[in-house]
PyMOL Python script that loads the backbone (N, CA, C, O; Angstrom):
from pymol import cmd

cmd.read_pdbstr("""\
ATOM      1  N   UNK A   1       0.824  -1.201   0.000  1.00  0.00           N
ATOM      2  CA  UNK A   1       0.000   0.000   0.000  1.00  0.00           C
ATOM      3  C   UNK A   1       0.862   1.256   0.000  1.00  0.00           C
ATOM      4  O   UNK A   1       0.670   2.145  -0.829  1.00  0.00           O
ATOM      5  N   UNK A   2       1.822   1.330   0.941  1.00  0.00           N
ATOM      6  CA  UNK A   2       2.966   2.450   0.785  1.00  0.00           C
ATOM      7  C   UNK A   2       3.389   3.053  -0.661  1.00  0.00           C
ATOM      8  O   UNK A   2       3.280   4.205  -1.080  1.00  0.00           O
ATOM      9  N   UNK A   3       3.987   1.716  -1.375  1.00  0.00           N
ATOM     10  CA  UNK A   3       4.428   1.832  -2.652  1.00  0.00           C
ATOM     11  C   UNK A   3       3.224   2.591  -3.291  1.00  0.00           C
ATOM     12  O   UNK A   3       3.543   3.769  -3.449  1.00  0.00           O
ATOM     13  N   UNK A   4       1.850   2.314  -3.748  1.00  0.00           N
ATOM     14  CA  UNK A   4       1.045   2.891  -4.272  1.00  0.00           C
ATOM     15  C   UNK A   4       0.689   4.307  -3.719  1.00  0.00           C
ATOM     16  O   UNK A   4       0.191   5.045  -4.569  1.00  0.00           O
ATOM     17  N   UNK A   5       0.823   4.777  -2.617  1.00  0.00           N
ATOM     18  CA  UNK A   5       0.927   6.126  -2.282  1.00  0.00           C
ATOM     19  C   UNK A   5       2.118   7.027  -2.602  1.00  0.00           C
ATOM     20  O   UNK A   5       2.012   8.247  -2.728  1.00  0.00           O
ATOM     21  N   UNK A   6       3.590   6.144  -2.760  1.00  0.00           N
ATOM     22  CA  UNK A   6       4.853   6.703  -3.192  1.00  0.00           C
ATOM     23  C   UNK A   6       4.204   6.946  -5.120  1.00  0.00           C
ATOM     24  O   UNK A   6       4.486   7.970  -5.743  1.00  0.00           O
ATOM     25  N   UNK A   7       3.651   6.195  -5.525  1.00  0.00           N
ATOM     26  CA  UNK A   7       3.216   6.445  -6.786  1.00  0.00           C
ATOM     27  C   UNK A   7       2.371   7.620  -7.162  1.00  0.00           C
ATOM     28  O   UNK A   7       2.672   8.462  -8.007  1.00  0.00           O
ATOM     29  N   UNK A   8       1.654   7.598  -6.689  1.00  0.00           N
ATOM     30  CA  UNK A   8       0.194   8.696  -6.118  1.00  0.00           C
ATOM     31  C   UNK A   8       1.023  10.016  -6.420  1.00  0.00           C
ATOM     32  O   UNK A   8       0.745  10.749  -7.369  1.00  0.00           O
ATOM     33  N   UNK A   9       2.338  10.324  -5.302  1.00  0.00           N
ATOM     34  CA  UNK A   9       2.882  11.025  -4.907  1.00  0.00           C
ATOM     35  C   UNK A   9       3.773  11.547  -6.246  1.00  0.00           C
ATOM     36  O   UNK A   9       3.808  12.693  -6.695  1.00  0.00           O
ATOM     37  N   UNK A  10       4.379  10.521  -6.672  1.00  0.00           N
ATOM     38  CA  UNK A  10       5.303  11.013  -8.220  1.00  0.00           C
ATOM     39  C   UNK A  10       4.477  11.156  -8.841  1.00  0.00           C
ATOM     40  O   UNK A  10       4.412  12.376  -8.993  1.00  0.00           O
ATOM     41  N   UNK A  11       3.324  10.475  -9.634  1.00  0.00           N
ATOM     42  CA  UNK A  11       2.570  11.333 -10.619  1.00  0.00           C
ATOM     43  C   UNK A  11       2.084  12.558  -9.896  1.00  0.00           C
ATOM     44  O   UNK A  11       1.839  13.298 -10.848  1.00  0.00           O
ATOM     45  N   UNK A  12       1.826  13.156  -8.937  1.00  0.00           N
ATOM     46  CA  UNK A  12       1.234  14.022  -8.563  1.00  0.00           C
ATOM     47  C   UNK A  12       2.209  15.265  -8.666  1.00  0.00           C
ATOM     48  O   UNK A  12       1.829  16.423  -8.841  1.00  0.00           O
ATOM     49  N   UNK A  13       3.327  14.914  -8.550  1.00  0.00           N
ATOM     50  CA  UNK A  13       4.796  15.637  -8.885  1.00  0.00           C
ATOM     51  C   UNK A  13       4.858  16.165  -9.955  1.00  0.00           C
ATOM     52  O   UNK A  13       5.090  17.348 -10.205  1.00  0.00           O
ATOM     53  N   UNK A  14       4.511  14.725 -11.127  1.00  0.00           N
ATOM     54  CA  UNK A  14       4.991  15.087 -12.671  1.00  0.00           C
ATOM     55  C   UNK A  14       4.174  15.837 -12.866  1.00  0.00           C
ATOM     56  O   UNK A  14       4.588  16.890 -13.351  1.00  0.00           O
ATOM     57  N   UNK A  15       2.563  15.740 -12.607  1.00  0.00           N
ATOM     58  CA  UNK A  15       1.410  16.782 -12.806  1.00  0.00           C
ATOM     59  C   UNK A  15       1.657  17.876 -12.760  1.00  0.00           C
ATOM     60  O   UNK A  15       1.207  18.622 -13.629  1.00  0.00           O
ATOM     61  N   UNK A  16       2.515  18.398 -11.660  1.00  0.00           N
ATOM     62  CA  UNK A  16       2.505  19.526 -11.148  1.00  0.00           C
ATOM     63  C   UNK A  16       3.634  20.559 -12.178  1.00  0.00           C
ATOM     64  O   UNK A  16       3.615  21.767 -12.416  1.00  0.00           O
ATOM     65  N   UNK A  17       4.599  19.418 -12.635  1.00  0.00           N
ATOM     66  CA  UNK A  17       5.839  19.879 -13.202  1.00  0.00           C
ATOM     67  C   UNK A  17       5.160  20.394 -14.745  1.00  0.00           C
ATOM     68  O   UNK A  17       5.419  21.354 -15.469  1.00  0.00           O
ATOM     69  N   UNK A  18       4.286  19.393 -14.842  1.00  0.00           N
ATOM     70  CA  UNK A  18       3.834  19.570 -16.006  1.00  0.00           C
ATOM     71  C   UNK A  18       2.701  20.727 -16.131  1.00  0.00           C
ATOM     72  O   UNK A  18       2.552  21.126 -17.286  1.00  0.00           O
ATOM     73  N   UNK A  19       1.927  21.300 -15.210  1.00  0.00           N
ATOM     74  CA  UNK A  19       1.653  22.929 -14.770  1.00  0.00           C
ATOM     75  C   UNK A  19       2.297  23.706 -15.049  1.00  0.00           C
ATOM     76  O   UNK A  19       2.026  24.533 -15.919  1.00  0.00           O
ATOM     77  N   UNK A  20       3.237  23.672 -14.459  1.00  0.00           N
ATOM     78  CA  UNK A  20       3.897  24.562 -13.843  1.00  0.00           C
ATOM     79  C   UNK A  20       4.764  25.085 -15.565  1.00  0.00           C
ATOM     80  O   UNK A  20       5.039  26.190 -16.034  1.00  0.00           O
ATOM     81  N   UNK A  21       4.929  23.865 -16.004  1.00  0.00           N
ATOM     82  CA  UNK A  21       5.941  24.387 -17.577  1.00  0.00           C
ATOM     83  C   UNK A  21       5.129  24.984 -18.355  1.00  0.00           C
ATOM     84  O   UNK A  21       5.443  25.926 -19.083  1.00  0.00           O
ATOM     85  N   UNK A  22       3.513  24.260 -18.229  1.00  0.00           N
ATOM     86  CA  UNK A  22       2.802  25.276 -18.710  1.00  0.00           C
ATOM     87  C   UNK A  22       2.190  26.767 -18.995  1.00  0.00           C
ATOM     88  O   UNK A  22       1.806  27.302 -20.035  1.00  0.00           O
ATOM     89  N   UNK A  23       2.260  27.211 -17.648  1.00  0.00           N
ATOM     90  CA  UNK A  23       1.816  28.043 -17.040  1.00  0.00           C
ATOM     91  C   UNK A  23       2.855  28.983 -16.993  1.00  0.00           C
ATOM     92  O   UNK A  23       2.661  30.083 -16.476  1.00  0.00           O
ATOM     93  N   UNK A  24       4.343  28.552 -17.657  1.00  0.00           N
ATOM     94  CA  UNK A  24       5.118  29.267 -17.254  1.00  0.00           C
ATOM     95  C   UNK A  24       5.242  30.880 -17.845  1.00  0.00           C
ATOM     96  O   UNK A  24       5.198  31.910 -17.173  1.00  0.00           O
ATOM     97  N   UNK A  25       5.469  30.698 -19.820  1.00  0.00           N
ATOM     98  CA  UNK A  25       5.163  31.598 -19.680  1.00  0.00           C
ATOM     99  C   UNK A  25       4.066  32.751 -19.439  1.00  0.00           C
ATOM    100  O   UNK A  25       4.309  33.887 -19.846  1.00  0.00           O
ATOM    101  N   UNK A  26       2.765  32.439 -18.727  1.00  0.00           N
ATOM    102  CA  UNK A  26       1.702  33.608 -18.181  1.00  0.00           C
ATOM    103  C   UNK A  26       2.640  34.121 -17.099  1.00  0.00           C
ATOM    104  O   UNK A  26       3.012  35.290 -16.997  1.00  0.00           O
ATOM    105  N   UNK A  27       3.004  33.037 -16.247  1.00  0.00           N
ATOM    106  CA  UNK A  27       3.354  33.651 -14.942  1.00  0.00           C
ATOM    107  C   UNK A  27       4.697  34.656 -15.682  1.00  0.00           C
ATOM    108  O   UNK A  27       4.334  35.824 -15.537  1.00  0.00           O
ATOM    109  N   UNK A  28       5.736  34.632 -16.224  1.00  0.00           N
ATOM    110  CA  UNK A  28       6.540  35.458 -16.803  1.00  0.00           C
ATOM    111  C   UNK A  28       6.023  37.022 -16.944  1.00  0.00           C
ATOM    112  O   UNK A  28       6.464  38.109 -16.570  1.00  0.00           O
ATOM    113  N   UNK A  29       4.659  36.500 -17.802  1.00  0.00           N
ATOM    114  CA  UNK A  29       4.481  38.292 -18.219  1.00  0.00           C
ATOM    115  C   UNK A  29       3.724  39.176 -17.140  1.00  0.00           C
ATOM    116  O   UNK A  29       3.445  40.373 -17.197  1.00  0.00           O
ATOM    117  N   UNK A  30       3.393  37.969 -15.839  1.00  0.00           N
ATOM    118  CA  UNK A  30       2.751  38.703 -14.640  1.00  0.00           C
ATOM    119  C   UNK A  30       4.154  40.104 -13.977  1.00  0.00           C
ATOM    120  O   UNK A  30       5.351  40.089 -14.264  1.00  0.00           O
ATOM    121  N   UNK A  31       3.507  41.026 -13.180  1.00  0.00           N
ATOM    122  CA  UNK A  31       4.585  41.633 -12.538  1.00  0.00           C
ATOM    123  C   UNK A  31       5.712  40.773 -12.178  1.00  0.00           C
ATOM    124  O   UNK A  31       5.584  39.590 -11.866  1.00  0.00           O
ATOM    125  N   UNK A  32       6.865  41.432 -12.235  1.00  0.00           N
ATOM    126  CA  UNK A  32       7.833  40.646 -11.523  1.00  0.00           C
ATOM    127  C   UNK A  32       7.941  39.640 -10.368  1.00  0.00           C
ATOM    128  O   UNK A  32       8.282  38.462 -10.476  1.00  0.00           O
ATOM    129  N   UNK A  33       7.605  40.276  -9.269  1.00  0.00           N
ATOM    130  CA  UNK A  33       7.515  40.035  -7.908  1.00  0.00           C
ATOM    131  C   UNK A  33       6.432  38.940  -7.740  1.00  0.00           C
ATOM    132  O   UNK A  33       6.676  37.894  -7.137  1.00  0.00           O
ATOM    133  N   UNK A  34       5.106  39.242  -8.350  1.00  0.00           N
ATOM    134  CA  UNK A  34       4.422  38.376  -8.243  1.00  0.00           C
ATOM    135  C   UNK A  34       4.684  36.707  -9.008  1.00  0.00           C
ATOM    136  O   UNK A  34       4.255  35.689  -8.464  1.00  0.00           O
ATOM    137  N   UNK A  35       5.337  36.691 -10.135  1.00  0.00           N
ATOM    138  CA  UNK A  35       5.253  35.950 -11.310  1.00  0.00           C
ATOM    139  C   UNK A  35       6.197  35.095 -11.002  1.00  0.00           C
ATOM    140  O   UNK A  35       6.094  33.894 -11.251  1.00  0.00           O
ATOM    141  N   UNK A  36       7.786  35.926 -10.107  1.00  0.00           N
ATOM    142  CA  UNK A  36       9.082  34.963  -9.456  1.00  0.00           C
ATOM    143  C   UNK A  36       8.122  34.484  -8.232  1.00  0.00           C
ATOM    144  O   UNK A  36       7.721  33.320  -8.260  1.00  0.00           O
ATOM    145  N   UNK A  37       7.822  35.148  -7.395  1.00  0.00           N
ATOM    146  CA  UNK A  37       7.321  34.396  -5.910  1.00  0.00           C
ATOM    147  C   UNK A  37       6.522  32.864  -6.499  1.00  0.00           C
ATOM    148  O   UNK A  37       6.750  31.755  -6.016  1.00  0.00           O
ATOM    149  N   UNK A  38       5.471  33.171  -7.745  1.00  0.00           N
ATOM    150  CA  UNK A  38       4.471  32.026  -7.557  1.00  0.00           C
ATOM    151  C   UNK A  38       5.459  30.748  -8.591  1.00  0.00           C
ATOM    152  O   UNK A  38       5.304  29.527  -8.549  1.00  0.00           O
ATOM    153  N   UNK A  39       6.353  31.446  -9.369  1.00  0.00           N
ATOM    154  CA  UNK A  39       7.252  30.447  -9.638  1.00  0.00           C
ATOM    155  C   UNK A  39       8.168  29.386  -8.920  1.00  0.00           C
ATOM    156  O   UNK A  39       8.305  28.165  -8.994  1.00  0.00           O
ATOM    157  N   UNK A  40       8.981  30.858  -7.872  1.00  0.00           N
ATOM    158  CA  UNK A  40       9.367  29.764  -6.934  1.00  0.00           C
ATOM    159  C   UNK A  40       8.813  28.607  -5.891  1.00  0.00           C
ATOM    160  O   UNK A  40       9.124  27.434  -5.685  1.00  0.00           O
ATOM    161  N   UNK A  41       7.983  29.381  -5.418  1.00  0.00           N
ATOM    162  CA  UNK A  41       7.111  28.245  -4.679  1.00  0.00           C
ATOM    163  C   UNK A  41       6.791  27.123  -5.485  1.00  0.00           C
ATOM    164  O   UNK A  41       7.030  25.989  -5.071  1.00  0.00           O
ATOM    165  N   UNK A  42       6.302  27.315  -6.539  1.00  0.00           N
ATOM    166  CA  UNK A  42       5.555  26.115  -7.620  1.00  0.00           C
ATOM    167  C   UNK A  42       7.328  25.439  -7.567  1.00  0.00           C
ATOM    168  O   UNK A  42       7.318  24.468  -6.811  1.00  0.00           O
ATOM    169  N   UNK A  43       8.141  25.581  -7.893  1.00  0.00           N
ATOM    170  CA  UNK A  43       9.233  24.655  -8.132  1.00  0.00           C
ATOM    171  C   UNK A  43       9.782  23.868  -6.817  1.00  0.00           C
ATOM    172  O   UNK A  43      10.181  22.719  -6.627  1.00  0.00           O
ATOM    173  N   UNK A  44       9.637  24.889  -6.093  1.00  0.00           N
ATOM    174  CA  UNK A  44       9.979  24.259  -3.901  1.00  0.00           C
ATOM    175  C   UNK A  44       9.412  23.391  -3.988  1.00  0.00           C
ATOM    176  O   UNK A  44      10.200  22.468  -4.191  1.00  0.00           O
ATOM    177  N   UNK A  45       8.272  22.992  -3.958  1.00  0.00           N
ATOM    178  CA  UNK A  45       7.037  22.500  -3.229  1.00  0.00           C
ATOM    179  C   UNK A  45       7.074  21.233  -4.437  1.00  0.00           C
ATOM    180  O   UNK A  45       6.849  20.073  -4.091  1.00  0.00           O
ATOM    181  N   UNK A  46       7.346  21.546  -5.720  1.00  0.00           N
ATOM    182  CA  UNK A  46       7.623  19.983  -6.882  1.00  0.00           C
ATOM    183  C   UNK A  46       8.995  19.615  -6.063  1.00  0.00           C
ATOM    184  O   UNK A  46       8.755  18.878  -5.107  1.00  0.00           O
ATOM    185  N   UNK A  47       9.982  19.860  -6.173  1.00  0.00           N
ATOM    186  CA  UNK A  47      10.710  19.198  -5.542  1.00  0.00           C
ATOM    187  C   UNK A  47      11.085  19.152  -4.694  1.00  0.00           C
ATOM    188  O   UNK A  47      12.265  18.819  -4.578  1.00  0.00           O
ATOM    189  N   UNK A  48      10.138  19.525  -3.353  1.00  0.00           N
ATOM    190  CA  UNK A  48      10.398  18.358  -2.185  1.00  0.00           C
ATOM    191  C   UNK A  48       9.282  17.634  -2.441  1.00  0.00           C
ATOM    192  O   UNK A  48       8.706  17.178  -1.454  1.00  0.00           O
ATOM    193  N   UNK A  49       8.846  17.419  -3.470  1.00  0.00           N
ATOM    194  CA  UNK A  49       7.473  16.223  -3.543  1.00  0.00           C
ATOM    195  C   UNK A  49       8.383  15.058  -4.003  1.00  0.00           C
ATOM    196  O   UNK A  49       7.991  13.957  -3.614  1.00  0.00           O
ATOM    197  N   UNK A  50       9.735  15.064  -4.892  1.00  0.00           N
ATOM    198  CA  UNK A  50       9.995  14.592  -5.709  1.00  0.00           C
ATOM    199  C   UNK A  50      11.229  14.295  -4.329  1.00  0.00           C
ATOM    200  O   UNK A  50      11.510  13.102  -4.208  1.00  0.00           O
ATOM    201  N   UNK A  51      11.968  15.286  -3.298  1.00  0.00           N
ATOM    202  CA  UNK A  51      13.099  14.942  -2.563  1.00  0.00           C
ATOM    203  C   UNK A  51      12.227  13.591  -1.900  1.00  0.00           C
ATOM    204  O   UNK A  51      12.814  12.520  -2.047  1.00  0.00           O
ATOM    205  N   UNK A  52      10.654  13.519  -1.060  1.00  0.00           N
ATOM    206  CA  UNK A  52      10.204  12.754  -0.781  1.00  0.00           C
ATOM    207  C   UNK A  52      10.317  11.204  -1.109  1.00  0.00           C
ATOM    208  O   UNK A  52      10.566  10.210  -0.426  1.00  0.00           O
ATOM    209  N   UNK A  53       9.941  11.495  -2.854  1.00  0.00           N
ATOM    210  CA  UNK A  53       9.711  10.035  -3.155  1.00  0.00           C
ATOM    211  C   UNK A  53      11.053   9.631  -3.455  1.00  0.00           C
ATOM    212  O   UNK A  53      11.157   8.423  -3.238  1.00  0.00           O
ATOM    213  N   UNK A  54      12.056  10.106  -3.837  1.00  0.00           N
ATOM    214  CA  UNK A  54      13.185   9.462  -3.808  1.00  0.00           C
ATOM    215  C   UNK A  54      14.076   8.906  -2.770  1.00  0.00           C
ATOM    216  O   UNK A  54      14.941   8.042  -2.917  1.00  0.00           O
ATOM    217  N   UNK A  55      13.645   9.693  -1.433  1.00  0.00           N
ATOM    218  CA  UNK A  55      14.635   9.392  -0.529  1.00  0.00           C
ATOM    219  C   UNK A  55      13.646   8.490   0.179  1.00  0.00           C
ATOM    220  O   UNK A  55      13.988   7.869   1.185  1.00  0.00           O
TER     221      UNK A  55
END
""", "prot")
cmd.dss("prot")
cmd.show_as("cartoon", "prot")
cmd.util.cbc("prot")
cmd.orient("prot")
C-alpha cells in the first residue's frame, strides 16, 4: 500500500511539473515580484514532492 501512495505522490509531482511548464510563460508576463514568488514556490514544493519520493 505504501508503494502505491509513493506512486500517487510522483505522478502528482509530474502533474505539477507539467503545470507549472505550462503556465510558465503567463506567470513570466505577470509583474515581476508576483510571477518569481508564484514560480518559486511552484518549483519548492515539486521538488520536495519529488526529494520525498526518492529518498
Amino acid at each position: 500500500m505504501n508503494d502505491l501512495n509513493d506512486l500517487y505522490l510522483l505522478l502528482f509531482a509530474v502533474q505539477l511539473m507539467k503545470f507549472f511548464f505550462s503556465k510558465l510563460e503567463n506567470l513570466l508576463l505577470l509583474s515581476d515580484c508576483v510571477g518569481l514568488c508564484m514560480i518559486k514556490n511552484i518549483m519548492l514544493r515539486t521538488f520536495e514532492l519529488l526529494d520525498l519520493y526518492f529518498s
